[in-house]
N, C-alpha and C positions, 0 to 999 in steps of 0.2 A: 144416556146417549151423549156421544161428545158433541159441544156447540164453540160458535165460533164469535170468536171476539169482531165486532165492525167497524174493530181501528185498525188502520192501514199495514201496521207494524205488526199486528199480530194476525193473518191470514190462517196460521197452522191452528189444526182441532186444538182446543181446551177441555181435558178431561171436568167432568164434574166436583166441584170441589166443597169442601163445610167451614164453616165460620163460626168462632166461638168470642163471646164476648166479655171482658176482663172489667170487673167493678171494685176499686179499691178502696172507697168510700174515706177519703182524704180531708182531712180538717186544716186547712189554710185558717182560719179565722180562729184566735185562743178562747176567744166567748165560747163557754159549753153551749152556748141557747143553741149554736149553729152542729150540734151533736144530731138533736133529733130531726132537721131540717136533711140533713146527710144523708140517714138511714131510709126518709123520705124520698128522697131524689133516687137511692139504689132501686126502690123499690118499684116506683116507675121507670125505670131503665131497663130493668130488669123483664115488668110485664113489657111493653115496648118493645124490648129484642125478641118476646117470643111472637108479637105480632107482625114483624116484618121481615119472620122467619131464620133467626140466627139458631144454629143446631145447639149452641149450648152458651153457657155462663160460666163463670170463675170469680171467685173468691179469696181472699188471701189472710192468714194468722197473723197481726201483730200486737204487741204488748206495749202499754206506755207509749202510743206513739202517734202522730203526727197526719202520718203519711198512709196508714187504716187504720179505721176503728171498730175492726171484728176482730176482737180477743179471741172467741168463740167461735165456731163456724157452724156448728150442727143446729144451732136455733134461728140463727137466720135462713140459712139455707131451708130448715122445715117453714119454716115462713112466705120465703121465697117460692115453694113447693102447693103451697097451700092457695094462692095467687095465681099460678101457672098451670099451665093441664101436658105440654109435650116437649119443652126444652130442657135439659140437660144439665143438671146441678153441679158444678165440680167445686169442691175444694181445692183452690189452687195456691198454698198449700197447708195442709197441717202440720205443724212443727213435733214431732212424733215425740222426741224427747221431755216434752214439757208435759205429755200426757197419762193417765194412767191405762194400759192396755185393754181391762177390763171394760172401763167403763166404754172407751172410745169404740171402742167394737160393738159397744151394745147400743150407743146412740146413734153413728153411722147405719148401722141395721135399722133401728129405727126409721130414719131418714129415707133410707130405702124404700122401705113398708110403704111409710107416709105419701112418696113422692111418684110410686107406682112403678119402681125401678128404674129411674132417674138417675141414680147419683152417681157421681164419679169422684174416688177417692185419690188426689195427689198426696204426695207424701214427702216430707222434708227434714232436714237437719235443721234450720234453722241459719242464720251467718251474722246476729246481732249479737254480740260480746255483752251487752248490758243486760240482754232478755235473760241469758244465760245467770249474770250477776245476780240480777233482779227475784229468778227465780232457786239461788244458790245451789244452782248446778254445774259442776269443773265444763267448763266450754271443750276440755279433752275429751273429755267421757262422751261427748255427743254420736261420735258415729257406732258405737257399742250399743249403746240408748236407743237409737234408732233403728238398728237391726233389730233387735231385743221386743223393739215394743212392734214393729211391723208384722213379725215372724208370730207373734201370740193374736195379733189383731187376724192375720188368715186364719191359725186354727183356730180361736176362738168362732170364726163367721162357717169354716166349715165341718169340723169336728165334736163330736159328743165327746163328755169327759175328756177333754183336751187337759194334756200337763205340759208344763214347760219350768224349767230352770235354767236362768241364766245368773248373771252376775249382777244384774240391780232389779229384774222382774223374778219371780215366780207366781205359780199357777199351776195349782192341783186339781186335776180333775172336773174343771168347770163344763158345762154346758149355756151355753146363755141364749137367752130368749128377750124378746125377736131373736130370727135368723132374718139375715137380706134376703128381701125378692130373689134378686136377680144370683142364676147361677153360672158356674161355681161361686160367685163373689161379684161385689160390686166392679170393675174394673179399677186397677190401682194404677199410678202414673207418678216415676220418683222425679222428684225434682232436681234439673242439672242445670249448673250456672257456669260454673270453672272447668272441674278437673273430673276425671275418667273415673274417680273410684264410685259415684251414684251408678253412673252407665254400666260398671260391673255389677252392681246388686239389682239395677234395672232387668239387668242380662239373664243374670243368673237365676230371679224369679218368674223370667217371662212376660217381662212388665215393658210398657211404653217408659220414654221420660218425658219430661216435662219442663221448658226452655223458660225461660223469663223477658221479657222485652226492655229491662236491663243490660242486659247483653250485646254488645256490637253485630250487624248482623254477619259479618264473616264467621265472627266466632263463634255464633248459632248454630251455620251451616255445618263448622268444623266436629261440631260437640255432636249432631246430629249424623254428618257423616260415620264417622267415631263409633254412635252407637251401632249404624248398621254394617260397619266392619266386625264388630266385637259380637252381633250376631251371627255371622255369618260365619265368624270364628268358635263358635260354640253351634251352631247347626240349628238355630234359633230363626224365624219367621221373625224379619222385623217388622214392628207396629208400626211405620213413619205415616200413615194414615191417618193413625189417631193421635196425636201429636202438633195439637195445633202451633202454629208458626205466632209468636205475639210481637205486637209493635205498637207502639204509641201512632193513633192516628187523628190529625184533625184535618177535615173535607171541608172547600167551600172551590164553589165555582169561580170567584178571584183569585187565583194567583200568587195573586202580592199579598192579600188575606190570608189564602192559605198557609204560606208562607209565615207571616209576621207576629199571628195574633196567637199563636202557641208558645212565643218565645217565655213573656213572664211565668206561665205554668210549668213551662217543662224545667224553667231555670230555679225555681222552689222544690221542684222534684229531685234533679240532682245535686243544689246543695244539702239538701235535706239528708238525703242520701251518702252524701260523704263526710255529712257531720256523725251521722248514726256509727261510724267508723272508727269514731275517736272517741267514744266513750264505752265504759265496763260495768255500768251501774248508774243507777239513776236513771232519767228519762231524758229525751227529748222535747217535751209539751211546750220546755218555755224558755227554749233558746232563740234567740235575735238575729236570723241566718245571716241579716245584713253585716251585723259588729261582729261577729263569729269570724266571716270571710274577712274580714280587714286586720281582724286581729291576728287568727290563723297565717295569713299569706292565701290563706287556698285559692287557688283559682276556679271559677265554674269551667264546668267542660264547654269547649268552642259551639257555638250554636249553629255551625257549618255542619260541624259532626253529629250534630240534633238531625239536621235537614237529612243528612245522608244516613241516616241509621233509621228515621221513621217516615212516618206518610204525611209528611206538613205538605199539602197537595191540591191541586184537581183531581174530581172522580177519571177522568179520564189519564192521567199521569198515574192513579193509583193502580188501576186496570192493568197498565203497560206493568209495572214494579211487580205484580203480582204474577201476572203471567211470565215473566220473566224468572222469579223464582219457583214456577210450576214447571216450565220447561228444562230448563237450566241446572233445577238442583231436586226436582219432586215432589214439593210441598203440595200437600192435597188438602192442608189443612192449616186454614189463619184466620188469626185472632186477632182482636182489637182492644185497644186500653183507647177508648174518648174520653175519660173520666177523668183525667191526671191532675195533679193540682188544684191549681184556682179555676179553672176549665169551666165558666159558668154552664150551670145545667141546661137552659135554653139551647145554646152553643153544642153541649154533648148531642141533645136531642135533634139537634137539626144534623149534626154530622153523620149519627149512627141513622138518620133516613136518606140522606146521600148517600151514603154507602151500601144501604140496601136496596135504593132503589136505581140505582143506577152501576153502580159495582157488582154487587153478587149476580145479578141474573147474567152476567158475561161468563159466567161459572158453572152455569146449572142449565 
């Protein structure tokens, strides 16, 4: 049933809306000790969001790197699973290229089984030049790679004796065991950041995408409008539903708090982020972001354009921002990164219960 916001500014019905919650499990500190401190913190975050009722979780692939540390996604996730009894497991996202079709089909099935029909598969290219390096793959090859290994991961989940030949996979005649719970397929969600050509194979399979809070939010909206032109242009039912909207948020009742105490984390996220840019190989683990940025010239991005792209906020200014892009542009469905950087976990844990206890029920 629709309910109504009890700020002055938004009197109009609020359809019901879902909230998914984004865990990147970020290593600020080069000490490995603070590795397994990390995985801790996800993992009360994680049970936590299902207790204050967020519809789901997300995870994310990185290699070498900094900024996550789930190489892997299907063992924590069954971990995660294992902890949990009704939120929503997604991979947000697996890097499809870096994988083998067989196996990933059979542990995602897995996960499924495990998790009680749980899980939700994103799926991605990948956009780090080094992962690529690293794992001595032409960074060209990647969108072939990725169709290839997608295209075998569906039949593999619904197909007996499934063949497939392509140009870097083949598969004859497999059957694999597990099959996922959930049918036809776990739900799949390709990941768009930039340009139209995910949102065509998003299209063309019948698939949600899957936006990043990287992204400026104009250019969210654009990428999102986009795909439900490009559905409507193939006679496709768009998903924009299930599609959650993500943004980096920190909540406190100050103002000026709100405001101030996100700046050191989010400013480690996007240098971090534009140093991963400039390299082909090798890692990031044990670069100096501060002498990097002075040596470079790089500039950080403005932290005006921090304020105005996420929810550095009051619960009550987050309410307004949100319903605003519920009415305004459709979003039925937003997500949250508290987690970001140096984001002490106390901090994440006190924002992601402001936010649900005083933001979502203006939703539901």
């Amino acid at each position: 049933m629709p309910v109504r916001t009890d700020t002055a500014k938004h009197e109009e019905s609020i359809t019901v809306m879902k909230f998914a919650l984004f865990l990147p499990a970020s290593w600020t500190d080069k000490d490995t000790v603070h590795q397994s401190r990390i995985y801790g913190e996800v993992l009360e975050q994680a049970r936590y969001a299902e207790e204050l009722g967020f519809d789901s979780l997300w995870i994310a692939e990185h290699h070498s790197s900094r900024y996550g540390i789930f190489p892997s996604l299907m063992p924590i996730l069954s971990h995660i699973a294992a902890q949990t009894k009704t939120i929503r497991l997604g991979a947000g996202v697996s890097v499809l290229p870096f994988h083998n079709p067989i196996r990933l089909a059979e542990e995602t099935a897995m996960v499924d089984l495990l998790s009680n029909g749980r899980l939700n598969l994103g799926v991605g290219r990948g956009s780090a030049d080094y992962e690529y390096g690293n794992f001595k793959i032409d960074f060209d090859s990647r969108d072939d790679r990725f169709r290839e290994v997608l295209d075998i991961i569906l039949g593999l989940w619904t197909t007996e004796d499934f063949t497939y030949h392509g140009r870097y996979h083949q598969v004859d005649g497999i059957t694999i065991a597990p099959r996922p719970l959930q049918k036809p397929h776990p739900p799949v969600h390709v990941a768009v950041s930039r340009t139209a050509a995910s949102i065509d194979i998003a299209v063309a399979r019948d698939m949600p995408v899957l936006t990043t809070y990287f992204t400026p939010v104009d250019d969210t909206l654009a990428l999102m409008r986009l795909y439900s032109e490009r559905c409507d242009a193939a006679g496709r039912v768009s998903q924009m539903a299930e599609m959650p909207f993500f943004r980096f948020i920190y909540l406190s009742e100050d103002e000026k708090a709100a405001n101030e105490i996100p700046e050191k984390a989010i400013t480690w996220v996007r240098d971090l982020s534009a140093y991963r840019r400039t390299i082909t190989k090798g890692d990031e683990i044990h670069i100096d972001l501060d002498q990097w940025r002075k040596e470079s010239g790089e500039e950080s991005r403005s932290y005006q354009s921090e304020l105005a792209n996420n929810y550095f906020c009051t619960p009550d200014q987050c309410i307004d921002r949100i319903a605003e892009l519920q009415s305004q542009h459709g979003i039925s469905y937003f997500g949250a990164n508290f987690a970001f950087g140096s984001m002490e976990h106390a901090k994440v844990m006190a924002s992601m219960k402001l936010f649900a206890q005083e933001v979502m029920p203006k939703f539901r």
